[in-house]
Steps between C-alpha positions, in 0.01 A plus 500: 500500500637523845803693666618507761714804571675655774497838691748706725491337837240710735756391808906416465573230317599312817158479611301453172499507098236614333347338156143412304384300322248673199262303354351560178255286329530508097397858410183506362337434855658825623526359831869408678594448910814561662615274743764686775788284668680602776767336617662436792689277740612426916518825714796665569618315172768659261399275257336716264721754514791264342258418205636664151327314290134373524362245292151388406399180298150334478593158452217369348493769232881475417507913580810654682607830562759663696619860583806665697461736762529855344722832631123582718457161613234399311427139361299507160368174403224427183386189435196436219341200431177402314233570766294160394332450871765296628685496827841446554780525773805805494810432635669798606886455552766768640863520399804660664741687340705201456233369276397249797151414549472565862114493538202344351119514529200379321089630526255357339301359297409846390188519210644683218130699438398858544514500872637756739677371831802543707717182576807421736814288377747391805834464432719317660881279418377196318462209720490669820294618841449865596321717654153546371419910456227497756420270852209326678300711691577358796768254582417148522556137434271169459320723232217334299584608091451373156618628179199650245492676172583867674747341658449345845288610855675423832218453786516470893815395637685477879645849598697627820151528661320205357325441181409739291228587231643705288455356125786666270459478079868521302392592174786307225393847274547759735806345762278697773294347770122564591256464752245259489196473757663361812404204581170442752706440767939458576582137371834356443580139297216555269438272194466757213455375145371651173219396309435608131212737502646762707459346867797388722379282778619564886465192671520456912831628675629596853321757703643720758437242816690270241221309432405343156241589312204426263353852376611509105453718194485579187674817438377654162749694347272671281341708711600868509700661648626232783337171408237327732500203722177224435494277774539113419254244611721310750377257832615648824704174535700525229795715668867516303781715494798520303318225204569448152319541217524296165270516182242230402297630237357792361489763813517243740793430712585215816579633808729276720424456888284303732255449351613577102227750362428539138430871371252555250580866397229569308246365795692694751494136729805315652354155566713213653556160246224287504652250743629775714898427436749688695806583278754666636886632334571698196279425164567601137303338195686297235352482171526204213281379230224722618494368786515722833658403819530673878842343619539558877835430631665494845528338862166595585307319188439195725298205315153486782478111389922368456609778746791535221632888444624683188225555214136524437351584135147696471389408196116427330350674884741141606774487759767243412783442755834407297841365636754779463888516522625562908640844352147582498388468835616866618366794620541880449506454133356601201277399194507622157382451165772517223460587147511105411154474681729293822470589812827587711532458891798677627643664794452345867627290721482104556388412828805569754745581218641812362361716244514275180631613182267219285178546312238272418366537113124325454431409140098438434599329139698205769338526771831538642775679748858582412718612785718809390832613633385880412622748770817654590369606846239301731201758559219463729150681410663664167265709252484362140445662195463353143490718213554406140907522486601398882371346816642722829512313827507847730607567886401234721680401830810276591500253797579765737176672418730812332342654152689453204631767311474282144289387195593216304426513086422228309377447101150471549443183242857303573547624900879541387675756789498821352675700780433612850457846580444760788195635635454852617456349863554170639139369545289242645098521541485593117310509192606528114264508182550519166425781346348524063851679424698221607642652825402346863391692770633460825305621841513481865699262709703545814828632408848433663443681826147323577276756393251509252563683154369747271718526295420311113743346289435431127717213302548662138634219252734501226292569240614475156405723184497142302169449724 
């Protein structure tokens, strides 16, 4: 069975609550695991220190316990469960006096086994932004990230004194942040995506004469204690900064720019398309009937044969120019895939007008565009961040060049407004990712006054005990 109990808090309850969870396998192996969760929330936060109640549920095996702060405050809490070799999510959720839930948090999956390990959970108001319990190392904007199963590394980026190489882990277990091997040398507007047997590829950026750049790795994340950077095979000519990155088949990837380079990950080679296409704007694949497609969107896909702008599809090692709406042909936007397999374009600017408030939705099943009227606020260079309840449109700048202080919420199947929230600082220059627990990480940026950031910012959701 497992249980998950909890202890008298080491430090006062406004900082942290203490709790395990003990796992015990049926008992003729003799052998059990206790797996310790901490949690906590924002600095300088009271919000633990209104909680009366605490509540714990794994969803998936309809358990739920709860347990009132005693006369020492302490919070007990015992869950068992069949320990079958499963894994499953805990919501933890805190209530006031009042009987109010006032915070909510969620780690996970854990493996319900005869392990021993020490876990995180981050709580936070339910469909908010606050402050995440630790900071970059240094801060910076135009950082190079992508989310991963321990949660999501944050490479290079432009600091008060240029780029910088620092490359920052946020593990989604422990809410802390570690040090990976810094980077060969400062780069800023790095392409960073993860592959699926442990390497995240670092492709080109800007160095500190502010020139771009072709040196790229593979950063294995296996290596102890720091990781290790494996240079790619990339021509001198092949230069880029601030690319994008979308998936084409089993660890490889298409990297936008002039020319467009395929990465093989498993060859360690970025090689351009065979008939040396230049594809430029933001590129997410769309997926339908098992059939894969790079959709490139934006003012500077230009057609090398029509001269017509909009859209260009990779697919089959093909590049297909397409007609696409005039709400398309924009810059400072941003690509996505959504969890219909469409790809969304939002964010930007149409060429000498104001930030629009539209989005362009690409179906591969049609082959076609649909023009959406989807936000409240016209951002230029937002971040974006899917995961599987909500799509966050993050930061960005107006038309005066100012940060924004907001994130827009939407249902991530239906794009229905869900609400529009605060950030911890008004930001533009940012990055989000999703992390596995269903909360978004939000680094760098310039902030209100014009100067980079270090501060984080983590969106928690409203997560439900019917989940």
């Amino acid at each position: 069975m497992h249980r998950l109990i909890g202890a008298k808090p080491e430090r006062p309850l406004a900082a942290v609550v203490s709790a395990a969870l003990l796992v015990s396998v049926p008992a003729c192996s003799g052998h059990e695991g206790t797996i310790g969760v901490s949690v906590v929330a924002s600095p300088d936060s009271d919000l633990l220190g209104r909680i009366d109640r605490l509540q714990a549920t794994f969803p998936a095996l309809n358990t739920q316990v709860s347990a009132e702060r005693d006369s020492n405050g302490s919070l007990d809490l015992a869950i068992d469960v069949e320990a079958d070799g499963r894994s499953g999510d805990l919501i933890i959720e805190g209530f006031d006096s009042m009987g109010d839930r006032i915070a909510v948090g969620r780690v996970g999956p854990l493996p319900l086994a005869a392990i021993d390990a020490e876990v995180v959970a981050f709580l936070a108001p339910g469909l908010s932004v606050t402050q995440a319990p630790v900071s970059l190392t240094t801060a910076r904007s135009d950082i190079g990230g992508t989310e991963a199963s321990f949660g999501a590394l944050l490479a290079g980026g432009l600091g008060e004194a240029g780029p910088v190489g620092d490359v920052d882990v946020y593990s989604t277990y422990l809410h802390d942040m570690q040090s990976g091997l810094a980077l060969p040398s400062p780069r800023s507007e790095l392409s960073v995506t993860a592959g699926s047997v442990g390497f995240i590829y670092i492709i080109g950026g800007t160095n500190e004469e502010g020139e771009p750049q072709s040196e790229s790795y593979a950063f294995d994340t296996r290596v102890p204690p720091t990781g290790s950077h494996r240079p790619l095979v990339i021509g001198d000519d092949f230069a880029r900064s601030g690319s994008t990155t979308a998936i084409v088949g089993q660890e490889q990837f298409l990297v936008n720019g002039d020319p467009a380079l395929l990465l093989d990950g498993l060859l360690g080679v970025l090689r351009p398309l065979p008939d040396g296409e230049s594809l430029d704007g933001p590129a997410a694949t769309a997926i339908a009937e098992n059939r894969l497609q790079v959709v490139f969107g934006g003012a500077g896909v230009v057609d090398p044969v029509l001269g017509g702008v909009g859209a260009a599809i990779f697919e089959l090692n093909q590049v297909t120019h397409i007609p696409a709406p005039p709400e398309l042909v924009r810059t400072g936007h941003r690509a996505l895939t959504l969890l219909t397999q469409e790809v969304l374009f939002v964010g930007g600017a149409l060429e000498g007008q104001a930030a629009t408030t539209t989005a362009v939705r690409y179906s591969a099943s049609t082959g076609g565009f649909t023009v959406l009227d989807l936000l409240a606020t016209g951002r230029r260079n937002p971040a974006v961040a899917l995961t599987n309840r909500y799509l966050l449109v993050i930061g960005g700048e107006d038309d005066m060049g100012e940060a924004i202080g907001t994130a827009e919420i939407f249902d991530a199947l239906t794009l229905e407004p869900v609400e529009t929230i605060p950030l911890v600082v008004a930001r533009k220059g940012v990055t989000a990712h999703a992390l596995g627990n269903g909360q978004v990480l939000i680094a760098g940026g310039i902030d209100g006054q014009g100067r980079p950031t270090e501060l984080l910012g983590l969106f928690t959701p409203d997560e439900s005990t019917s989940n």
